[in-house]
Structure formats: structure tokens, C-alpha cells
C-alpha positions in Angstrom: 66.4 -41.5 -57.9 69.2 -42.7 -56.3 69.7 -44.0 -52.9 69.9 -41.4 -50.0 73.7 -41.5 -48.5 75.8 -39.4 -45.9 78.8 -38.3 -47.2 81.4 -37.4 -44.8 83.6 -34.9 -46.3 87.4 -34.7 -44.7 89.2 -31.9 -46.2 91.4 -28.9 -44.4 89.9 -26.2 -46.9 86.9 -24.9 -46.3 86.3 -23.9 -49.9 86.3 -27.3 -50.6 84.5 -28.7 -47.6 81.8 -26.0 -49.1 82.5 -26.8 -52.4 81.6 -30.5 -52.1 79.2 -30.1 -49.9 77.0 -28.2 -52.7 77.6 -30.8 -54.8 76.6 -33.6 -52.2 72.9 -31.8 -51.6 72.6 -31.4 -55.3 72.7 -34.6 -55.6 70.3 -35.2 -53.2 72.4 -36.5 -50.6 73.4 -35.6 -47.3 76.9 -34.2 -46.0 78.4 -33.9 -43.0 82.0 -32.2 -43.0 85.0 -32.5 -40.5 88.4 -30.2 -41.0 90.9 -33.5 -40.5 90.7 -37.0 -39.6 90.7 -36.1 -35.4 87.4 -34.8 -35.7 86.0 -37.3 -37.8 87.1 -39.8 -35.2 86.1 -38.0 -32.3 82.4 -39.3 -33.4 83.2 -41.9 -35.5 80.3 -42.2 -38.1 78.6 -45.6 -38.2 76.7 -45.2 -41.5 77.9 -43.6 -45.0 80.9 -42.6 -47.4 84.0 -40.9 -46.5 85.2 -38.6 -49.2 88.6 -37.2 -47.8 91.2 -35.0 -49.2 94.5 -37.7 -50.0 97.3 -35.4 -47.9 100.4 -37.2 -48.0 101.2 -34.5 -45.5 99.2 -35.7 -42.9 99.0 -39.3 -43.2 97.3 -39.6 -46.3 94.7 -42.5 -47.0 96.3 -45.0 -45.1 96.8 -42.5 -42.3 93.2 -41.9 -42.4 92.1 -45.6 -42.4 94.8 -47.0 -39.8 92.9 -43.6 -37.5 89.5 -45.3 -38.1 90.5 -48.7 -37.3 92.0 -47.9 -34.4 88.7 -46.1 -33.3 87.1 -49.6 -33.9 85.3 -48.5 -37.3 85.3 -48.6 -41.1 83.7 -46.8 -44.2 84.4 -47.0 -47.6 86.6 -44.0 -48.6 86.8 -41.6 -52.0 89.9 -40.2 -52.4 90.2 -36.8 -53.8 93.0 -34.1 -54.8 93.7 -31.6 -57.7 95.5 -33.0 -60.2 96.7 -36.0 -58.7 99.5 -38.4 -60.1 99.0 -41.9 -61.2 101.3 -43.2 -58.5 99.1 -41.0 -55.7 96.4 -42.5 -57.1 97.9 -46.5 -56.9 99.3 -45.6 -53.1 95.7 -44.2 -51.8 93.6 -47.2 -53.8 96.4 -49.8 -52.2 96.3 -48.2 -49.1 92.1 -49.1 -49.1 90.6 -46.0 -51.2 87.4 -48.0 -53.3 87.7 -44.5 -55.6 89.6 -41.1 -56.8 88.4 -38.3 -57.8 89.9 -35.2 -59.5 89.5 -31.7 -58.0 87.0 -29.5 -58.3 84.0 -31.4 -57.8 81.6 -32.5 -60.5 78.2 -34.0 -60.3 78.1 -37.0 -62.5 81.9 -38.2 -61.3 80.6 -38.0 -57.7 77.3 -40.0 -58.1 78.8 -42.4 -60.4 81.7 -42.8 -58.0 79.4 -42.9 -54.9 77.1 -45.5 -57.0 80.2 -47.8 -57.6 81.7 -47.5 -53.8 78.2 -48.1 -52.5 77.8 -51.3 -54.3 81.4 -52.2 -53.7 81.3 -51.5 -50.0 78.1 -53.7 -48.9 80.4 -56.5 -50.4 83.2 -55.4 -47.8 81.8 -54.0 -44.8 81.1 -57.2 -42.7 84.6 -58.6 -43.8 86.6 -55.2 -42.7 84.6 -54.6 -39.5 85.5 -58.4 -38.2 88.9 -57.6 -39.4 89.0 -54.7 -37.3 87.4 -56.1 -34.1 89.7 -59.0 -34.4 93.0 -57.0 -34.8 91.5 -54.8 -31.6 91.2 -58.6 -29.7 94.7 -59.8 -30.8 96.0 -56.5 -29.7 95.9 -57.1 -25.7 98.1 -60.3 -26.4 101.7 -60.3 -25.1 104.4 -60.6 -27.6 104.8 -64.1 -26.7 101.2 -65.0 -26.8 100.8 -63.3 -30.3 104.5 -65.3 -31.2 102.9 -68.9 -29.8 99.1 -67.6 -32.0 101.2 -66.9 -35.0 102.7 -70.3 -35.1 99.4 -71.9 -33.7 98.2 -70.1 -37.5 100.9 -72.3 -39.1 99.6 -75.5 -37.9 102.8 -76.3 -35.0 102.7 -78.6 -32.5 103.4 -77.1 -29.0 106.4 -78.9 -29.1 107.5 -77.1 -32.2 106.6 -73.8 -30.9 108.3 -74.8 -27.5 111.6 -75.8 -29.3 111.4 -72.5 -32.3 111.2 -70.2 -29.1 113.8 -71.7 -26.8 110.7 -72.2 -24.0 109.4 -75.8 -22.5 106.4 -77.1 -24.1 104.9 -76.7 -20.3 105.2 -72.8 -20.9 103.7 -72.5 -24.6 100.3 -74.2 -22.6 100.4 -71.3 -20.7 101.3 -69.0 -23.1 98.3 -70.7 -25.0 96.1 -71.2 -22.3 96.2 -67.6 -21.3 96.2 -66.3 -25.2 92.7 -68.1 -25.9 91.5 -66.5 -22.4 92.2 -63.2 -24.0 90.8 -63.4 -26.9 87.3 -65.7 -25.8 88.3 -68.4 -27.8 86.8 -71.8 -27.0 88.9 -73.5 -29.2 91.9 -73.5 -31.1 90.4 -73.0 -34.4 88.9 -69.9 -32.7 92.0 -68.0 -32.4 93.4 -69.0 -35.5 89.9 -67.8 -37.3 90.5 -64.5 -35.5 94.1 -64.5 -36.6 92.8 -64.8 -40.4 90.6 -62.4 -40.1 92.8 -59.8 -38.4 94.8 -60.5 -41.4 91.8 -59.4 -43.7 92.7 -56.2 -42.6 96.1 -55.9 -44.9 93.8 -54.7 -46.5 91.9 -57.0 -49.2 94.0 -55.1 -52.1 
């Protein structure tokens, strides 16, 4: 018997929101369904799989993703359509999708597909959720506090920064000063940790 595991089903049919969602409980599994990605994020689920429609329409996969990380969450995400091309299938898996499935549903491609992402996404969850919560710190930074961080990243002096943007070295310590303030870093390795990991979040392809 496998593992129990909420499967959030995204799709703007609801033929196919019913469709899946018979296939989810026959599998012994639980489904919750939302009609687009707004109402998944208005109660942005902590715990399961996302299994969304790819609609290049709307946004697509990496529309969907970019929506949950700026909602301050992650899930590991199934892609599905009818009939989809190869090159649909290469821009939703680069764009973060861990699977793809063909429309309609069936039961073995869905539970092997939700026993692959499952395995898959324990390896990535902690990585993408620091990502994310370190992208949401950097954020709040002015443009010139993220330019003097990004060269911080590089290993410049503040004299190097100071001199690559036209500013006294007296300024990029404030700049600095006030850019580690922001973020709670103690330390300058602190920031530049948080500007790797915000970095994680383009996106591990």
C-alpha cells in the first residue's frame, strides 16, 4: 500500500478536475481541486502534490510556480495536458515540473508518477523553501543594496564596488551596512549564503 498523499488538482475543466479526482481516491489518495492557480494560492497548501493543467495561456508551469513562490510556498508539481508536444513537455520540466502526464487520466501513470515525484521532492523541498524565503528577504533591498550584495557575491572589495558604481567607498558601508540590516545578517558570509540560495531558485534544472 502506498503512502497516503494530497493531490492538489489545478485545472479550469471540471470534467477533468472530476476526472482526476476519481482517479486520485482510487488510488487511495486524497484530492483537493482549485479552478486556476488564484485559488490555489489564496490558501496555499503546505503539504502534498500539485498536479496542474500546463496552460500556456495562463502562465503555464512557470506561471504557476513563480505564483507560489511569491505566496512564500513550494510543492512539487505534475504537469498534465492532452496530447502534449515534446517541446511543452521540455519548457514545463525546465520551468520546475518533477513530471508529465498525458491526458485522460490513468491509474498506474499517476501512482508511478506520484511515487517518483514523492521520492524526488523530499530531496528538494528544504533546498526550494530556503530558496524562496531568501529571494522573499533579498526582495526589500534597494537596487543599490542588491547591486553592492551582488558584487559582495563576487568576492569585491568595497573599494571595488565603490569605484564599479561611481559611489565613495564611505557610501557602499552604508549601502552594506544597511543591506545586512535588512536581511538579519550577522555577517558577510550571511548575505552572500542567502544570495546563493536565492539563486537555488533558478530553479535547480
Amino acid at each position: 500500500m502506498e503512502q497516503r498523499t494530497t493531490i492538489h488538482i489545478v485545472d479550469a475543466d471540471p470534467r477533468n478536475r472530476a476526472a482526476f479526482s476519481r482517479v486520485v481516491f482510487n488510488l487511495r489518495h486524497h484530492a483537493e481541486v482549485y479552478a486556476d492557480v488564484g485559488e490555489l494560492c489564496q490558501h496555499m497548501p503546505e503539504k502534498g502534490i500539485i498536479l496542474a493543467q500546463d496552460d500556456p495561456e495562463n502562465g503555464g508551469i512557470d506561471g504557476l510556480i513563480q505564483a507560489m513562490s511569491d505566496n512564500g510556498g513550494w510543492l512539487p508539481i505534475i504537469a498534465m495536458a492532452s496530447d502534449p508536444g515534446l517541446e511543452r513537455v521540455v519548457a514545463a520540466m525546465r520551468a520546475g515540473a518533477l513530471d508529465y502526464l498525458s491526458q485522460p487520466a490513468d491509474d498506474s501513470a499517476l501512482q508511478a508518477a506520484i511515487t517518483r515525484v514523492s521520492a524526488e521532492a523530499a530531496n528538494q523541498a528544504e533546498y526550494r523553501r530556503r530558496a524562496i524565503e531568501a529571494r522573499l528577504r533579498i526582495s526589500i533591498l534597494s537596487n543599490r543594496e542588491r547591486e553592492v550584495l551582488d558584487r559582495l557575491t563576487q568576492g569585491r572589495s568595497n573599494k571595488d564596488i565603490a569605484r564599479d558604481l561611481s559611489i565613495s567607498p564611505r557610501t557602499v558601508e552604508i549601502h552594506r551596512g544597511n543591506m545586512m540590516d535588512k536581511l538579519g545578517a550577522r555577517h558577510a558570509a550571511e548575505a552572500v549564503r542567502l544570495k546563493l540560495e536565492a539563486s537555488l531558485g533558478d530553479w535547480m534544472h
